[in-house]
N, C-alpha and C positions, 0 to 999 in steps of 0.2 A: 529536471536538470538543475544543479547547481551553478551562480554563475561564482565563479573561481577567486573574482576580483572585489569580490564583496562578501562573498560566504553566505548569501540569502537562495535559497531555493524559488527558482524560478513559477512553478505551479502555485505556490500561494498567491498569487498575484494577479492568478486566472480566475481566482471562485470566489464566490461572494460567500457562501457558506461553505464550510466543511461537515464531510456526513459524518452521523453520529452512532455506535454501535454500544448496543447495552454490553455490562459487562458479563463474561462469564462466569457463573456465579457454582456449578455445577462443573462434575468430569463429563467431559463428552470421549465418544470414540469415532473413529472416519478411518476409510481405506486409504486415503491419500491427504497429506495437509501440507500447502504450499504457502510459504511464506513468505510476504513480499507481492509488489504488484507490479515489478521497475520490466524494461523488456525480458532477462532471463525468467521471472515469475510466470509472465505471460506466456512463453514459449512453452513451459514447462506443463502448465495447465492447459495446454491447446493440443500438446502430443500424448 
């Protein structure tokens, strides 16, 4: 969540480290790709 009065993202604030993901360096292919993790993300990927 953003807080509005500051413009800082709230979750930074929770983690001591941020995960790290190598990069894609290759084409991949998937039956489904959801992007984003925020609630719609979620929902999306649970139905």
């Amino acid at each position: 969540m953003m807080n509005l009065q500051s413009g800082n993202y709230y979750w930074e604030t929770t983690m001591d480290e941020f995960p790290a993901f190598p990069v894609l360096d290759k084409d991949i292919s998937c039956d489904v790709l959801i992007i984003g993790g925020g609630s719609s993300g979620a929902q999306c990927a649970h139905l």
